[in-house]
N, C-alpha and C positions, 0 to 999 in steps of 0.2 A: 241103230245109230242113225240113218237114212231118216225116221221119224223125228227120231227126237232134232234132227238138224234143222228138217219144215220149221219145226214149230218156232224152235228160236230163231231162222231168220224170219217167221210171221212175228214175230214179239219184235224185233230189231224195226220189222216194218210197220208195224203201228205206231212206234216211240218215232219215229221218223216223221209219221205222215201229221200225227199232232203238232209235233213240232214246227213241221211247215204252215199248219193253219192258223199263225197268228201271223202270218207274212214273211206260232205257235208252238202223327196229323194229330190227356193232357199236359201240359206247360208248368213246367218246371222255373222258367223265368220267364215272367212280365215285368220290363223296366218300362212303366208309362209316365215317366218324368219328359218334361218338354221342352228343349232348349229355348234360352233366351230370346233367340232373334226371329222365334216362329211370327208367325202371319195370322190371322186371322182373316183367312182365302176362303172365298169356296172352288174347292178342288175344279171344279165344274168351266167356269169363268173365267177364275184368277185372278178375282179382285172382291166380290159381295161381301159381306158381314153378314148376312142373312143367317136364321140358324136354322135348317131345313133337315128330315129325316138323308137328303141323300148328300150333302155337304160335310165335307172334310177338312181337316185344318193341313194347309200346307206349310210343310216345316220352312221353308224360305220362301223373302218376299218376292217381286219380280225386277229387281235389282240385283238379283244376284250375278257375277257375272264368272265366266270362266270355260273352258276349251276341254270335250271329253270324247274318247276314241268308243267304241262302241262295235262289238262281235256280235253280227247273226249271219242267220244260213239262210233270209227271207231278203225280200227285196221290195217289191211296189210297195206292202202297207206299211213299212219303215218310214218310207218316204213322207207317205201321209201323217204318221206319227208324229216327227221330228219337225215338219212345218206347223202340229196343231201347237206341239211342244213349246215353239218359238213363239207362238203368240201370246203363249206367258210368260216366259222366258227369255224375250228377244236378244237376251247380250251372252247363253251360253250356245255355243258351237256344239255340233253333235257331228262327228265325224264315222260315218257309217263303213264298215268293212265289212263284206260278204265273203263267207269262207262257205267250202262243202261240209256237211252237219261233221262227219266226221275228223276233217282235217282241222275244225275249229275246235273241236275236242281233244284232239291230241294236241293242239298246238299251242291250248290254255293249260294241259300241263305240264308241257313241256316250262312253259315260260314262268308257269307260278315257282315249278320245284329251283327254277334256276334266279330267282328273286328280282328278274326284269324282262321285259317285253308283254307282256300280259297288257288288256285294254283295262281303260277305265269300268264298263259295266260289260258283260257278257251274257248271250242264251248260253241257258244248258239244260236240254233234257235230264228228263229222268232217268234214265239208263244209266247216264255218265255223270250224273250228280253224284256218287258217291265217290267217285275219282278224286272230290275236293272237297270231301264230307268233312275229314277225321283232324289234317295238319290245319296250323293257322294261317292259311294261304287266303280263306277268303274274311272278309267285313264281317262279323256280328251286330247285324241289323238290330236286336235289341239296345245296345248300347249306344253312347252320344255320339255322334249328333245326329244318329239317324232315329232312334228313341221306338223302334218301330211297333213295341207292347200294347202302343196307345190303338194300335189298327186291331188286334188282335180279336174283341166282338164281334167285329166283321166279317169274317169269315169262317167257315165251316174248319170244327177242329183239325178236321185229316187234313187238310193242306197249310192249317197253321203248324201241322206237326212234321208234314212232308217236307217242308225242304230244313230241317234240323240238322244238329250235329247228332251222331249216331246216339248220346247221351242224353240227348234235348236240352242241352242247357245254353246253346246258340242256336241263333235263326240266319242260317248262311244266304236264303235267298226269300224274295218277296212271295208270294203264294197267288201266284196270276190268275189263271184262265185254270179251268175244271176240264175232266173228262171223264166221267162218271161211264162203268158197263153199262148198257144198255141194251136190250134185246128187239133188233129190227126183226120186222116178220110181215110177210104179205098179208094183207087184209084180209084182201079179195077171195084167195086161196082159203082162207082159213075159215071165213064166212061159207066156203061151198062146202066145205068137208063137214060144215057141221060142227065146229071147234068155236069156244069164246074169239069173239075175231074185235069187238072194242078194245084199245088200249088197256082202259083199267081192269077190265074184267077180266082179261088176258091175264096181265099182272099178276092177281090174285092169285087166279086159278091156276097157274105155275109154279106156285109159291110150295105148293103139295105135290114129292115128289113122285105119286102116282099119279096125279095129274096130267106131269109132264111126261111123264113114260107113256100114258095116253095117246098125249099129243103124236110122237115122235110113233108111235105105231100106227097110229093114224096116218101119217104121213108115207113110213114107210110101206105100207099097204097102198099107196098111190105110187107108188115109186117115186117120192121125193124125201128130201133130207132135212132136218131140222137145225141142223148147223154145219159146220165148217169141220170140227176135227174130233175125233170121238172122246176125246178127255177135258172138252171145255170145261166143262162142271165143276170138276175135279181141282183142274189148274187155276179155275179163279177162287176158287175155294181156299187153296194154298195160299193164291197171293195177296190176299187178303188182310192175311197176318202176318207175309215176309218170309222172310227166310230164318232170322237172329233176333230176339229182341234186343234193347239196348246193353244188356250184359254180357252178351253172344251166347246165348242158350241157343240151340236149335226147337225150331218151335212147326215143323211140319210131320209131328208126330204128335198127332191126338184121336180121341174115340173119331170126331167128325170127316177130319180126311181120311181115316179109313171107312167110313161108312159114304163118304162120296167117292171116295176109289173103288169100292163094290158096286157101287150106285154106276159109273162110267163102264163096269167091266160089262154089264146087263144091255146097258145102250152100244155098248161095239160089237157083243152077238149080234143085235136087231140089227146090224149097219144101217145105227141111222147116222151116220155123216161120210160125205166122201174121204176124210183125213187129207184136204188139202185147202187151198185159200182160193175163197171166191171172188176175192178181190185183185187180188194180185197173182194169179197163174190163170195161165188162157184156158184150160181147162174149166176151170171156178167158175172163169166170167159165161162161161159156156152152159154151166148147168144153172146160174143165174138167169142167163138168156131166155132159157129153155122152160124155165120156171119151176126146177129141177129141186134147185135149192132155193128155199124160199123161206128163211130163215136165218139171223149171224148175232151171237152173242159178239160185243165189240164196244169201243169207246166210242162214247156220243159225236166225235169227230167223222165216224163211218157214214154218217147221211149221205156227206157230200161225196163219198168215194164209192158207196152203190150208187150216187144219181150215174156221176162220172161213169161207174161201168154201164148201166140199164138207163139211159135217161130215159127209152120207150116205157119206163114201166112207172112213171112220175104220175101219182096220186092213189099210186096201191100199195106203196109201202106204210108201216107205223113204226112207233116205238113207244117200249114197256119195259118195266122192271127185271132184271135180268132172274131165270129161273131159280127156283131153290130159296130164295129169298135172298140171293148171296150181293150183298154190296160191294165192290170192288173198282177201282180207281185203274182206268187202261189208259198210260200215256201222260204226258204232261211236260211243261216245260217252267223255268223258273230264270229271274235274271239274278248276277249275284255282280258283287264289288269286287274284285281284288284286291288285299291287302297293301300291296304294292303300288296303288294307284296315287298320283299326288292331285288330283281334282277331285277329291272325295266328296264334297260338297256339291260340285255339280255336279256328279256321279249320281247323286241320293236325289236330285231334283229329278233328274230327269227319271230313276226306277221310280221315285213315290207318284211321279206325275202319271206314269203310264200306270200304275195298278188303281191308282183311286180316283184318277177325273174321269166324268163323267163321256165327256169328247172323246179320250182315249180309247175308252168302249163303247161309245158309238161306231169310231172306225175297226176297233176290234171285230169287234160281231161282224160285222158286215161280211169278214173277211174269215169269217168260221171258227172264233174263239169266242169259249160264254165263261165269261165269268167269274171268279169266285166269291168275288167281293158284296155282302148282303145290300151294301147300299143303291148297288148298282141293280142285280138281281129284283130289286122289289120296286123296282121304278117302272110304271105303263106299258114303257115303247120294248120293254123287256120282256117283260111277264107275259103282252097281250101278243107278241109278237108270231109269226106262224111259217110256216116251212111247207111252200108249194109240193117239192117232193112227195112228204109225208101227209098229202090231204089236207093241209092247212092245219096239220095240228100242230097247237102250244107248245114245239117239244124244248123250245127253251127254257120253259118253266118248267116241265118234267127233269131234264137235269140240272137244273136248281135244288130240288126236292131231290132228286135221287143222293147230292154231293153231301147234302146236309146227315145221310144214312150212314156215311161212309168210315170205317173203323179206322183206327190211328196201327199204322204200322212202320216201322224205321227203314232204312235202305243205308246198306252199308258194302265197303267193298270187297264183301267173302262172299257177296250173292250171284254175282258173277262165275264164282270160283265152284258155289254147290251148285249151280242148273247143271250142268252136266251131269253129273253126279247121279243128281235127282233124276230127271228125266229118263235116262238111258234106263235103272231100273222099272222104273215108274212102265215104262213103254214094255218092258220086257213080262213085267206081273199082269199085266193088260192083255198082250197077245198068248201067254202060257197060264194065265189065271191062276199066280203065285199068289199066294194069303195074303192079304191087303196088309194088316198088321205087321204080318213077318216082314214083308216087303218096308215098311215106313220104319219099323226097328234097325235093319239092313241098311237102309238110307243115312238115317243117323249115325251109327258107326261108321259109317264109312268116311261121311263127311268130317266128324269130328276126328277121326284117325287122320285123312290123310290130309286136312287141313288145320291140322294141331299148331302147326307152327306157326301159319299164317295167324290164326285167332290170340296165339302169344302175342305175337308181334304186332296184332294191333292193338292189341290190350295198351300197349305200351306206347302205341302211339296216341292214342285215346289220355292216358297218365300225362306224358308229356305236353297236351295240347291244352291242358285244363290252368 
């Protein structure tokens, strides 16, 4: 229990730490009908006609006028937002309220189930996205007058899929800023041991899971550690495909996670990871220091939180694809509308303004959000751009490409309900090398037995909501 608790306040701490960095998946409906009173803006400006590969049409002109209350957990790059906002916008008010990540989560649903006090537009990570997945508490952004189908090539499928209704047949929230797995890893290190130490080459040759057993013996024969917690592999493997598909099957019972649950039980003999967080426990930061651990599968957001712990070690670190070949999405954040809202219209200006102008993610980036949006992603100052930390490599264009790999899977709010569930055996077949199989069959039963009710019940909220 003591493991499986790490883990999930590290998972609690990543969805946090993304969150904070913006100051920070197929489609079942595309309504790409345009309302009447649209513009022809470039998103960019706010006034050109120009028809450019990175211009967008903004759905209202900059006449539009009106007063919107507005929940995050971030503060200086709001600021900047909400003044670039105005200069296309100059006659709607954005009135900014800063709550703590979590008291702004409970307090949006407190306010939705109660059908007033909720703001006009809201952050909400991912974690707590499905807390407003299922009822009709929030906007369906496909629908008029927000029309949002039309944005829909734009972006890579998983996050046009991510912020859906468990069903996919609404898009409750815009699809921002990316956080693609990522595998940081010392260079420097990796180049003395003798190990592929380029980026790509890295990549690749991780990709084969003898490869990376390789590595990690390689490492542990030095006395250092290839990652952070002995079941990474494992658990991004899972989360990859969720917990439920949209019918509420359980779906972390297949040939593959048991063949990486075998695969993790191999790397916990070699101990190669401390099983604890290098980022966040003084210990971690310790064998980080040390050069100990020199290794973190993690969301592309992690750059800036090992510069934070190691800044002494800035130009040795890289990043590459995360091993196994496993694409997975660590983190993210999304804004939604409340149904509830009587400035819908300025509500919609001001989400469609921050996810598609160009300005918007000038100031985003800066402040450690990349992306999702292809228009933005493929423009110069994007692509060319480089990260002293990491040697000056392009790693914004690296998760670019990583986002565009990334599998569609739903989030709904029984996932919550099975990680305990899950983990506790999960950790118990790990340290007692119970049958991988038997163990993911056991999981399943378990979860469908003792969350029988709940999966009725939302069956029925899901009926209801349609």
């Amino acid at each position: 229990m003591k493991k499986w608790t790490i883990v999930l306040v590290m998972g609690l701490l990543a969805l946090l730490v993304v969150g904070c960095s913006i100051g920070n998946t197929g489609s079942n409906t595309d309504n790409s009908s345009e309302t009447d009173n649209s513009s022809e803006m470039d998103a960019g400006s706010g006034g050109s006609k120009e028809e450019t590969d990175n211009q967008v049409e903004l759905t209202y002109d900059s006449d539009l006028t009106g007063e919107i209350t507005f929940w995050t957990w971030t503060t200086d790059t709001y600021d900047d937002i909400i003044k670039a906002f105005n200069e296309v916008y100059p006659n709607i008010k954005v009135n900014k309220v800063v709550l703590e990540t979590g008291d702004l989560h409970n307090k949006l649903q407190t306010t939705l189930a109660a059908g007033e006090g909720a703001p006009d537009v809201s952050m909400v990570e991912v974690g707590n996205f499905p807390r407003y997945s299922v009822d009709n508490f929030l906007e369906d952004l496909l629908q008029p007058p927000y029309n949002a189908g039309r944005f829909q090539d734009l972006v890579p499928e998983f996050y046009w899929e991510q912020w859906k209704s468990i069903d996919g047949k609404r898009l409750l929230g815009m699809p921002s800023g990316i956080a693609p797995g990522v595998f940081f890893y010392r260079q420097d290190i990796y180049e003395q041991l003798g190990l592929p130490s380029e980026p790509e080459a890295l990549g690749e040759y991780i990709k084969d899971p003898e490869n990376f057993m390789t590595v990690a013996q390689t490492l542990t024969a030095n006395d250092m550690y290839i990652m952070e917690f002995n079941d990474s592999p494992f658990i991004h493997t899972a989360d990859s495909v969720g917990y439920f598909d949209s019918e509420l099957n359980w779906l972390r019972n297949t040939d593959l996670t048991a063949e990486r649950l075998d695969f993790v039980k191999t790397g916990a003999q070699l101990e190669w990871a401390p099983h604890l967080s290098g980022l966040y426990s003084e210990e971690g930061q310790q064998l980080l220091k040390q050069g100990k651990l020199v290794s973190l599968p993690q969301g592309s957001w992690a750059a800036r939180a090992i510069e934070a712990a190691v800044p002494e070690q800035a130009g040795k670190w890289r990043a590459t694809s995360l091993p196994l070949g496993i694409n997975v999405a660590i983190g993210g954040s999304t804004w939604v509308i409340p149904s509830q809202s009587e400035n819908k219209e300025a509500a919609w200006a001001f989400v469609e303004w921050m996810n598609i102008s160009e300005e918007a993610w000038k100031i985003f980036v800066d402040n450690n959000l990349q992306p999702a949006w292809k228009h933005i992603t493929s423009l110069p100052w994007y692509q060319e751009s480089t990260n002293p930390f990491l040697g000056d490599q392009q790693a914004n264009k690296l998760y670019a490409e990583l986002s565009d790999q990334l599998p569609i899977r739903r989030y709904t709010p029984l996932d919550g309900k099975a990680w305990p569930i899950f983990i506790e055996r999960i950790n118990e077949s790990i340290e007692k090398n119970i049958d991988s199989k038997t163990t993911l069959q056991q999981i399943e039963d378990a979860v469908l037995k003792q969350l029988s009710g709940d999966i009725e019940d939302l069956k029925s909220r899901m009926e209801a909501a349609e």
